[in-house]
C-alpha positions in Angstrom: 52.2 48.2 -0.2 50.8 51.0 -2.6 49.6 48.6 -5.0 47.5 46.2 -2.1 45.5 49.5 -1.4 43.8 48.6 -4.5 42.5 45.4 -3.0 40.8 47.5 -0.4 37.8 48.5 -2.2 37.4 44.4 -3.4 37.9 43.3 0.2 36.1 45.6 1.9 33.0 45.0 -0.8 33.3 41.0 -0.2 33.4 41.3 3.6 30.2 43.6 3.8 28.3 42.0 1.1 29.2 38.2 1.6 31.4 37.4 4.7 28.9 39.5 6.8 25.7 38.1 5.5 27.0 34.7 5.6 27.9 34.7 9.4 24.5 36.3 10.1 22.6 33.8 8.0 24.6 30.8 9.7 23.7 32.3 13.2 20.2 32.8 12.3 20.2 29.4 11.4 21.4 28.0 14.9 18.1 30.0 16.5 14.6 30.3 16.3 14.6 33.2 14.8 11.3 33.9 12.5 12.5 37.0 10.7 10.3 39.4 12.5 11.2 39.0 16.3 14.3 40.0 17.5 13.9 37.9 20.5 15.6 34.3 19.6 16.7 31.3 21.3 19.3 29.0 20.9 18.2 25.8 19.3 21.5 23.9 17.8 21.1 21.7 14.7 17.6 21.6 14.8 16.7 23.7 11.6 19.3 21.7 9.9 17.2 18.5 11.0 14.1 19.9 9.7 15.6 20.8 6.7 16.7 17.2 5.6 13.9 15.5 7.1 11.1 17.8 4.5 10.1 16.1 1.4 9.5 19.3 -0.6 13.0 20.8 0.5 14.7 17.5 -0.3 12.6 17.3 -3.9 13.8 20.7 -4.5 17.8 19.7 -3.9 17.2 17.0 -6.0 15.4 19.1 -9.3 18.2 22.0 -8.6 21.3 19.2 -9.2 19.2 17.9 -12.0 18.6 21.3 -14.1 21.8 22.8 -13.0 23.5 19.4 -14.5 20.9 18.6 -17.6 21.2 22.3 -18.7 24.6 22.7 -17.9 25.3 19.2 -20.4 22.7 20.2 -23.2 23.3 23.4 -23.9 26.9 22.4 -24.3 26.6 20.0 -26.4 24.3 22.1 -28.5 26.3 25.0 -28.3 29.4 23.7 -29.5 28.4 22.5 -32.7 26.3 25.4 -33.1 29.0 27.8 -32.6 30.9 25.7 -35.9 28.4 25.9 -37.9 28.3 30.2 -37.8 31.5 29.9 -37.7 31.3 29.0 -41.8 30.3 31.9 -44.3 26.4 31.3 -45.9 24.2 33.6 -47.0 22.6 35.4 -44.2 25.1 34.5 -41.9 24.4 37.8 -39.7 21.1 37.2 -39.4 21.1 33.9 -37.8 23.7 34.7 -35.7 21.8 37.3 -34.4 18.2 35.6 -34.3 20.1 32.9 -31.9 21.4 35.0 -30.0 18.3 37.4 -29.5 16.6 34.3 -27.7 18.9 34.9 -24.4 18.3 38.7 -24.7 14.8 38.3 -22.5 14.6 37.6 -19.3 13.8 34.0 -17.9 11.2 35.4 -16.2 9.5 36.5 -18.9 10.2 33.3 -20.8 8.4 31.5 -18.5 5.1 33.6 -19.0 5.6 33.1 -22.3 5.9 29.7 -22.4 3.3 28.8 -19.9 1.0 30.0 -22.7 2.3 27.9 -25.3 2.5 24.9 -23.5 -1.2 25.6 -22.3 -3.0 22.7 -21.3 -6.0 23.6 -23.3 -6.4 22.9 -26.9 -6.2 27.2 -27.8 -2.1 25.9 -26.2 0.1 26.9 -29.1 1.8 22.6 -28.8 -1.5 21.7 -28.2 -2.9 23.3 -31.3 -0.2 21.9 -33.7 -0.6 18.8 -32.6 -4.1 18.3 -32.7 -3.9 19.9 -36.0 -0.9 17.8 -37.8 -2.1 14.5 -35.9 -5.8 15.0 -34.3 -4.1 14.5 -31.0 -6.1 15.3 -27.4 -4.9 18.1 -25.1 -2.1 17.3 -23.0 -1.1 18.8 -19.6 2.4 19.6 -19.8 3.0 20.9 -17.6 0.8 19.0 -14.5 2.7 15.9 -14.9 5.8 16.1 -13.0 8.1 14.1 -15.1 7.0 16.1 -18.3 7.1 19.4 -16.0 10.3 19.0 -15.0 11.0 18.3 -18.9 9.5 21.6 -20.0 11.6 23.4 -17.9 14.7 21.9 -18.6 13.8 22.5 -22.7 12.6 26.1 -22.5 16.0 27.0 -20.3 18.4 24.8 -23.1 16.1 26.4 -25.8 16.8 30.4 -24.0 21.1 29.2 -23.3 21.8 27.4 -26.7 22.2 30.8 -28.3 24.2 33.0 -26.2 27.0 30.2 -25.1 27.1 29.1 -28.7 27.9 33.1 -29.3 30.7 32.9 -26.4 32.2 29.6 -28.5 31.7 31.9 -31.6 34.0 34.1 -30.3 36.8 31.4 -29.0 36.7 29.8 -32.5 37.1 33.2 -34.6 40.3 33.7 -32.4 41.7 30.1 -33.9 44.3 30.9 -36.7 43.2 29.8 -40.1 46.4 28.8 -41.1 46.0 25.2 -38.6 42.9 24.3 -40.5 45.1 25.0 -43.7 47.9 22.9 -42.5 46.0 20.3 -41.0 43.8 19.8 -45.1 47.1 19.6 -46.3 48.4 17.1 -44.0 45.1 15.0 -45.7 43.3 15.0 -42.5 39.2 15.3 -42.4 36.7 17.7 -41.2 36.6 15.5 -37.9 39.6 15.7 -37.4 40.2 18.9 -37.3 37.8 19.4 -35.2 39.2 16.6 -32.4 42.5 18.0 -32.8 42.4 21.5 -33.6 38.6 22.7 -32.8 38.1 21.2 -29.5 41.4 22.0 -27.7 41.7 26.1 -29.1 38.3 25.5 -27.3 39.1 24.4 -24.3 39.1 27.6 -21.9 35.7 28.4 -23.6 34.0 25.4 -22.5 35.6 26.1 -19.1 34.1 29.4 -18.7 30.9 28.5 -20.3 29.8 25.2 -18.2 31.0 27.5 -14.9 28.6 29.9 -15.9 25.8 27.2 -16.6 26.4 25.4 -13.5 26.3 28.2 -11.2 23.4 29.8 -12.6 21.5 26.8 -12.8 22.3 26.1 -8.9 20.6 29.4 -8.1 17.7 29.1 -10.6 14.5 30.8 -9.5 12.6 33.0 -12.1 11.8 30.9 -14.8 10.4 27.3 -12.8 9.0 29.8 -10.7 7.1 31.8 -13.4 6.7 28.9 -15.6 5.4 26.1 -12.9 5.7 28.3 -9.7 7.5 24.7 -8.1 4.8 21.9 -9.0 3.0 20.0 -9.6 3.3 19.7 -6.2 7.5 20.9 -5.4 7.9 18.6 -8.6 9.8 22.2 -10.2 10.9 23.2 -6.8 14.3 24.9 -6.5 16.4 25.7 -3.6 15.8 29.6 -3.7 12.6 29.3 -4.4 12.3 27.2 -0.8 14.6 29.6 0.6 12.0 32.6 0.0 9.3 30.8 0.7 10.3 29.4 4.2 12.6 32.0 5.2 9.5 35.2 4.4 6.4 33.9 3.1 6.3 31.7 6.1 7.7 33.5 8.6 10.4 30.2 9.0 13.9 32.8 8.8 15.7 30.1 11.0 15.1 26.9 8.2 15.4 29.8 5.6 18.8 30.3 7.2 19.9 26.9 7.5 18.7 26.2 4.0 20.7 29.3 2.8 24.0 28.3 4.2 23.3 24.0 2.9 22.7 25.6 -0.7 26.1 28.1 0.2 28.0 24.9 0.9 26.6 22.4 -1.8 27.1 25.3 -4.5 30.6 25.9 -3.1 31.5 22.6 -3.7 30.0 21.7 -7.1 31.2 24.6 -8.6 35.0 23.6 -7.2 34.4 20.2 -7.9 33.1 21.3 -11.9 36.2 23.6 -12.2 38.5 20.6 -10.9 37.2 18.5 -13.8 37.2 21.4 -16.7 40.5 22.0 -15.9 41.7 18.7 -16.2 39.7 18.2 -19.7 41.3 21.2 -20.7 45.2 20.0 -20.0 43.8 16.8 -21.7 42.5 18.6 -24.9 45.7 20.5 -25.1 
């Protein structure tokens, strides 16, 4: 009994932070309420039928599975191989190590500022400049188009993630005994295979806990399609929390806000499970 006091503080924290929240948001969500009247009215499923009858909400489901999945797939394939290579000793090892991993130290936010700029769509654009430079090419919108929009996003958050999970991989491979490698040269067997059969499966929990991190956090993406795009052209770039502030306080719409919230609570829930169901399993194979 003495030790499940310590769970008190974690319970209590979850009940009043999430559980509570949650129950209010899903009520909310079965009214009309606008977020400034305290006066509501039972309306049922409505908010939920205006949620999946909206074009913009429904393009911004679709373009929050697609850069939670694309991002959440790049970066690990990057990362991986990434991670191997600064594994091995060269001259300025340090450096590099650091100079990748310096690229997730700024905020997304602050990314995307950054990268609106150089993806300009005027020729002073820092793309737009090399390329009319190297091959006399015209100005190009990146950024106004919406399959090349959603594009630039994707790139700028794979370019910002390569670096810091290919550090967490960093870490799982300098925990790998060198003695298997040793074994495994003696045993006449080549540099891809070692990495099949000795790499890939020490990395196994790594790639768990890297691709949860990625997918979760590209489900809940905000600041940097936000800052980059700010949702378009059009609600080409438009994520689920950026339609959840928009509807539930910039237009005064708390009840869809609501019932977008708890959709996004349940579709998150169940990706996430889903993408820990399947990382486990790869792991047990690898093993």
């Amino acid at each position: 009994m003495a030790s499940s006091a310590f769970l008190l503080p974690v319970i209590a924290v979850f009940v009043l932070l999430f559980a509570v929240p949650l129950a209010q948001t899903f009520y909310f969500s079965l009214t009309n309420f606008s977020g400034y009247s305290t006066d509501v009215e039972f309306v049922g499923l409505k908010n939920y039928a205006t949620v999946f009858s909206d074009p913009s909400l429904l393009q911004g489901l679709v373009f929050t599975i697609m850069f939670a999945l694309a991002t959440t797939v790049l970066i690990t394939v990057l990362a991986i191989p990434l991670a191997v290579v600064l594994n091995k000793r060269f001259l300025g090892r340090n450096l590099v190590r650091s100079l990748f991993f310096f690229l997730s130290v700024p905020s997304m936010a602050i990314l995307g500022l950054v990268w609106q700029y150089i993806l300009s769509p005027l020729d002073t654009g820092v793309v737009n400049s090399i390329l009319h430079s190297l091959f006399g090419a015209d100005a190009v919108a990146w950024l106004a188009q919406s399959t090349s929009a959603r594009l630039c996003v994707i790139l700028v958050a794979v370019w910002a993630g390569v670096g810091w999970h290919a550090t967490l991989y960093l870490a799982y491979l300098q925990a790998i005994p060198a003695d298997l490698y040793e074994q495994a040269e003696l045993d006449g067997a080549g540099q891809l295979q070692q990495f099949r059969h000795i790499t890939l499966p020490q990395l196994a929990p790594g790639i768990v806990v890297s691709t949860f991190l990625l997918m979760s956090g590209g489900l809940k993406v905000y600041d940097l399609p936000f800052t980059l795009t700010k949702g378009g052209p059009g609600f080409a770039t438009n994520t689920l929390t950026q339609s959840i502030i928009v509807q539930g306080i910039a237009q005064g719409r708390a009840d869809v806000g609501s019932a977008l919230a708890v959709i996004f609570t349940a579709a998150v829930a169940l990706i996430v499970l889903a993408q820990l169901a399947v990382s486990n399993r790869i792991e047990r194979n690898l093993s």
